[in-house]
C-alpha positions as CSV (number, residue, x, y, z in Angstrom):
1,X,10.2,-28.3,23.6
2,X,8.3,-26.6,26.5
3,X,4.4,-26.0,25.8
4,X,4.7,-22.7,25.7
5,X,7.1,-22.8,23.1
6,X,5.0,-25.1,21.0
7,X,1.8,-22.8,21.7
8,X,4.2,-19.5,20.8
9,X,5.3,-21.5,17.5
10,X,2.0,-22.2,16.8
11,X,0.8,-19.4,17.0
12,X,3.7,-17.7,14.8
13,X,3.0,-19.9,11.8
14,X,-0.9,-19.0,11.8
15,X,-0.2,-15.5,11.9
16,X,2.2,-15.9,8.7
17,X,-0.5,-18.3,7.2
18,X,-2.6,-15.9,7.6
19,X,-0.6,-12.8,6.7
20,X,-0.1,-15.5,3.3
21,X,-3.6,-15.4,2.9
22,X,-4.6,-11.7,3.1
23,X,-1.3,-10.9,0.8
24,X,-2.7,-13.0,-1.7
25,X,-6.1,-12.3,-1.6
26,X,-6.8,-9.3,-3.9
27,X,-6.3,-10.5,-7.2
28,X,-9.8,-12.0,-7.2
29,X,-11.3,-8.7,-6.5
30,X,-9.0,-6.9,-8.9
31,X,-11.8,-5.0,-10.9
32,X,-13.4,-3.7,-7.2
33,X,-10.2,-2.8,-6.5
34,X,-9.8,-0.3,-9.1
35,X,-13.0,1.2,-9.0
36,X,-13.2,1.9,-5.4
37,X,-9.8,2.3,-3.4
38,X,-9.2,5.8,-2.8
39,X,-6.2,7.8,-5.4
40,X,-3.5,9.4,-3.7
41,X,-2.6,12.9,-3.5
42,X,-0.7,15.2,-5.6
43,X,1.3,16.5,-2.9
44,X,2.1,13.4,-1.0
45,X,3.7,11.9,-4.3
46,X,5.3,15.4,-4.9
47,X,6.5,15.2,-1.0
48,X,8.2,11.9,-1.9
49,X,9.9,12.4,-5.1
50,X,11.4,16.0,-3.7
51,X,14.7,14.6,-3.0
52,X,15.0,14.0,-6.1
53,X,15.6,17.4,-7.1
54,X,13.2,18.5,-9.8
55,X,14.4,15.8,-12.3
56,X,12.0,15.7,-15.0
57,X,10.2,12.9,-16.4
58,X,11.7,10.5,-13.7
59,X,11.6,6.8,-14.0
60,X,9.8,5.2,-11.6
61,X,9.0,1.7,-10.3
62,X,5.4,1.0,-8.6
63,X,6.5,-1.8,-6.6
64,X,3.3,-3.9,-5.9
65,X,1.6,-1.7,-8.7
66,X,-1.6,-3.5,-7.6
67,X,-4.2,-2.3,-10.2
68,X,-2.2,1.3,-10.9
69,X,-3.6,3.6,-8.1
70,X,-0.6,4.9,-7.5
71,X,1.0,4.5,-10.7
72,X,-2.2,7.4,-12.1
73,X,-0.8,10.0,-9.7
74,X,2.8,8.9,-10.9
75,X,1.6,9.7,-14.7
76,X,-0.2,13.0,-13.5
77,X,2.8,14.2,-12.8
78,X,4.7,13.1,-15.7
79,X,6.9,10.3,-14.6
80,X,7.7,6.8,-16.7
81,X,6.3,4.3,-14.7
82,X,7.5,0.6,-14.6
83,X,5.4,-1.7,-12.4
84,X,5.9,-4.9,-10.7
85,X,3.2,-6.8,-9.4
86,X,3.1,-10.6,-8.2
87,X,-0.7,-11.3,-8.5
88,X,-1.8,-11.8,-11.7
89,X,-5.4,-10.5,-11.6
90,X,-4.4,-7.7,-10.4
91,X,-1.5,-7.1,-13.4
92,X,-4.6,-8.2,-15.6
93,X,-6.4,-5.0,-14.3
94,X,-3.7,-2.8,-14.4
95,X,-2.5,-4.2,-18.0
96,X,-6.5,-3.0,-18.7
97,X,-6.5,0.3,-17.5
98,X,-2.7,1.7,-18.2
99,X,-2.1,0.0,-21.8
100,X,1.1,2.1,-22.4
101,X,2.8,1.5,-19.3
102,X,4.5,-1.5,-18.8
103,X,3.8,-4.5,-15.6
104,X,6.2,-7.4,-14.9
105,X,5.6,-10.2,-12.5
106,X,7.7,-10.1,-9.8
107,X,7.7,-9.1,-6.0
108,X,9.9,-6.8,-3.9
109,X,12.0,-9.5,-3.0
110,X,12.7,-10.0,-6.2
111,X,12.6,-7.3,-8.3
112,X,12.6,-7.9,-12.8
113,X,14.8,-5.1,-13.3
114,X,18.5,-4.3,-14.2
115,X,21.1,-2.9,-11.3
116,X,20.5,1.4,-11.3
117,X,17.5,1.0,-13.5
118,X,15.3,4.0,-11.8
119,X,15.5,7.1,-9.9
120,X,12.8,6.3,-7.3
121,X,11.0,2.9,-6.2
122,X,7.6,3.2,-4.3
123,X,4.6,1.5,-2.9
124,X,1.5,2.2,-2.5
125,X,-0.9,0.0,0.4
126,X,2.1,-2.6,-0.1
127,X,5.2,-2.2,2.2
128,X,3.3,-3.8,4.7
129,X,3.5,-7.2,2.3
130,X,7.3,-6.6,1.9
131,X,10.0,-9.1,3.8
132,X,12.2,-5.7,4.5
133,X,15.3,-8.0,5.2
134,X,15.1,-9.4,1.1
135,X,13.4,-6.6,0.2
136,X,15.7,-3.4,0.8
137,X,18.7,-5.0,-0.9
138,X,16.7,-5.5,-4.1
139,X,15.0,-1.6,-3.8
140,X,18.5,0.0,-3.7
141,X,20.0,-2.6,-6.4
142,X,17.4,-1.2,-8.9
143,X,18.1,2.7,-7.6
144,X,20.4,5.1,-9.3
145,X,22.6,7.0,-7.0
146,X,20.9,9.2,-4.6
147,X,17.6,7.4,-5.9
148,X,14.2,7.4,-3.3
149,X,12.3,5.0,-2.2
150,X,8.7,5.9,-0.4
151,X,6.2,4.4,0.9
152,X,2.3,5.2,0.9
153,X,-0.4,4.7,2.9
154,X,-4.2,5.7,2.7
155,X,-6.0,5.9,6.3
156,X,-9.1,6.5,7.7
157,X,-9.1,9.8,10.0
158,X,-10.2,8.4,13.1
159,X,-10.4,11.7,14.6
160,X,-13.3,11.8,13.3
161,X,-15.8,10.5,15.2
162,X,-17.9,8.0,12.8
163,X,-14.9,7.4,11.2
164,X,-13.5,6.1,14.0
165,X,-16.7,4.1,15.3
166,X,-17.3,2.8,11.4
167,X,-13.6,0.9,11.9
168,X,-14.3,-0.7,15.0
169,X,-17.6,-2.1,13.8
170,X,-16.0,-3.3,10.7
171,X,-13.6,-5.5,12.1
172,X,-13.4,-9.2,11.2
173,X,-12.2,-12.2,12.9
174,X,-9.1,-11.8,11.6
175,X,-8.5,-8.1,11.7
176,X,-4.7,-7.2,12.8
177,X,-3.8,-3.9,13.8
178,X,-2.8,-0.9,11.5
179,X,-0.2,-2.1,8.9
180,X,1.6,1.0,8.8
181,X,4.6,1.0,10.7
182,X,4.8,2.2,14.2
183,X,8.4,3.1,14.1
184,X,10.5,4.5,10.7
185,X,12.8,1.6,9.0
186,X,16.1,1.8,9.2
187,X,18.6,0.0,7.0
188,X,22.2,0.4,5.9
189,X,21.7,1.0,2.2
190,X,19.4,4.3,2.9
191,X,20.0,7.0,4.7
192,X,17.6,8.6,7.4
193,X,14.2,7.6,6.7
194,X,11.2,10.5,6.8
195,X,7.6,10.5,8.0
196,X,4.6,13.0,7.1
197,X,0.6,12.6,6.0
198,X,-1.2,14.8,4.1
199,X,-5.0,15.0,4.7
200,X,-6.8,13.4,1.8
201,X,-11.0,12.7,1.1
202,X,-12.8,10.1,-1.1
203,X,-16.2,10.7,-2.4
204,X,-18.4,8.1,-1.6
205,X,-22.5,6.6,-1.1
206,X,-23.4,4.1,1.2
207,X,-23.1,1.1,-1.7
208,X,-19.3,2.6,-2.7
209,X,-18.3,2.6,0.8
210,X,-19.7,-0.5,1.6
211,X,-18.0,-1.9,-1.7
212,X,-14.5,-0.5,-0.8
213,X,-14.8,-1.9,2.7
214,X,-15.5,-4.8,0.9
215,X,-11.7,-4.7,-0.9
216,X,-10.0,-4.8,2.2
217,X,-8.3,-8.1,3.0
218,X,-9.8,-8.5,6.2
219,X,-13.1,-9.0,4.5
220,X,-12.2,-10.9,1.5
221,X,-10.5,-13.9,3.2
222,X,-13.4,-14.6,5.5
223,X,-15.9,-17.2,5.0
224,X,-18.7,-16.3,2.8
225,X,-21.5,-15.6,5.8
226,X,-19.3,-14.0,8.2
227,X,-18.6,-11.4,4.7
228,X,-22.4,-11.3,4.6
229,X,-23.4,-10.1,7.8
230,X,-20.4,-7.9,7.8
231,X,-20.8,-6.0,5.0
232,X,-24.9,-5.8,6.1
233,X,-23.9,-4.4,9.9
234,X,-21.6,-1.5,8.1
235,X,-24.7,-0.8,5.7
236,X,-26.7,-0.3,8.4
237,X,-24.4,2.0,10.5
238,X,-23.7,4.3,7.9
239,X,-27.7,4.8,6.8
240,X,-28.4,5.5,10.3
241,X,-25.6,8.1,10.7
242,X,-26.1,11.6,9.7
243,X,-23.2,12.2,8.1
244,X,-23.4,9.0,5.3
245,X,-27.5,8.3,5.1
246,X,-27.9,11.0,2.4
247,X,-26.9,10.8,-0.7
248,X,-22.6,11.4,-1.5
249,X,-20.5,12.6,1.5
250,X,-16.8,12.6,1.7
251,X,-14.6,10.6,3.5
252,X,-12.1,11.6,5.4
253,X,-8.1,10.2,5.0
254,X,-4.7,10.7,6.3
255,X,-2.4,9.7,3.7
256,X,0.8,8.8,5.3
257,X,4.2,8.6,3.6
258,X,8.0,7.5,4.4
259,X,10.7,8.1,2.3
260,X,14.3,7.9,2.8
261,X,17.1,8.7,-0.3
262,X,19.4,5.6,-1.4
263,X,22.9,5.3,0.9
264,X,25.8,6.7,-0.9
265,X,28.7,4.6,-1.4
266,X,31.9,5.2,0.6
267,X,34.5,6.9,-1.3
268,X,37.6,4.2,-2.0
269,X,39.6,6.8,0.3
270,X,36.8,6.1,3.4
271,X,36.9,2.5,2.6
272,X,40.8,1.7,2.8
């Protein structure tokens, strides 16, 4: 093997080792978690569940529930949630805060549910975790005909312009770029899938913003004084700017969503 192939290799497996270790990291900062990520908008779960066509009362699967903050919008609106989540601090949170909705252990790979169990699948901050090529077979398996399966992502609006200078001074060493995807998935068991955001805010202080930054798996994989410092240079840059040093302000977010509607099956006619 050539040097550059070892070096290339190399590479590879740190950036899944890592990828392991930010994936895996939450559960420990379960209870942070739930009191500071951002919800997600009523519209943007509306968007996603359109195709389904005004069923009511659909069954749903939070696919990497986390600690529920997408499974509360799901309830808003009156679905039956069923969530899945592989870490257990994180089902111990949402067990904690949702007592009447059920959580299995499980991942998207490998989903705890019987064949055309639900009418939509969706995740919220957790595609990004998903092995797509494992994963999509087991997301339509669980889907009812013409079932949907969506995506969610909250972002900050880095059009704004401390918004965007607060992210590039709260990088860490082991920062990767934006986990949602550049280009739309594609896959043979759904059809065409869709992209749209909806503009979204979280109310937050100094200490709550600091504190959410602080949930982010960037920051909680990191050794203990590079966390420190970290956390102390984004304190700093948000009490000198104009828009944070006073009191509440709101942030401002882009939440992003994909969705595409389960593949039909050929008719035994197309098929022969």
């Amino acid at each position: 093997m050539r040097d550059s192939e070892r070096s290339t290799e190399s590479t590879s497996d740190e950036q899944a080792e890592l990828l392991a270790r930010r994936a895996g990291s939450f559960g420990a900062a379960a209870a942070a978690y739930a009191e500071h990520r951002p919800d997600y908008p009523a519209d943007a779960i509306r968007w996603a569940l359109r195709p389904l066509g005004g069923i009511g009362h659909p069954e749903v699967l939070d696919l990497g529930a986390g600690t529920g903050k997408l499974t509360e919008g799901l309830l808003a609106l009156e679905a039956r949630v069923v969530a899945v989540e592989p870490d257990e601090g994180m089902r111990a949170e949402f067990a904690r805060r949702f007592r009447e909705t059920p959580i299995f252990p499980g991942t998207a790979e490998s989903v705890p549910l019987p064949d055309n169990s639900v009418h939509a699948v969706v995740a919220g901050q957790a595609f990004h975790w998903f092995d797509p090529v494992r994963a999509f077979p087991e997301i339509a398996r669980v889907l009812r005909p013409g079932g949907v399966f969506a995506a969610f992502w909250n972002t900050p609006d880095d059009s704004v312009t401390w918004v965007r200078e607060l992210g590039r001074i709260s990088r860490s060493n082991v920062s990767l770029p934006a986990m949602t995807p550049d280009t739309l998935p594609a896959h043979p068991l759904f059809e065409r899938f869709e992209r749209t955001e909806f503009p979204h805010v979280q109310r937050r202080t100094v200490e709550s913003l600091v504190a959410t930054i602080g949930t982010h798996s960037h920051t909680l994989v990191i050794d203990a004084g590079e966390r420190t410092e970290l956390l102390a240079r984004i304190t700093e840059f948000l009490r000198l700017r104009p828009e944070t040093a006073a009191g509440d302000f709101d942030v401002p977010l882009r939440t992003r969503v994909i969705r595409a509607v389960g593949a039909r099956p050929r008719s035994s006619a197309s098929q022969s």
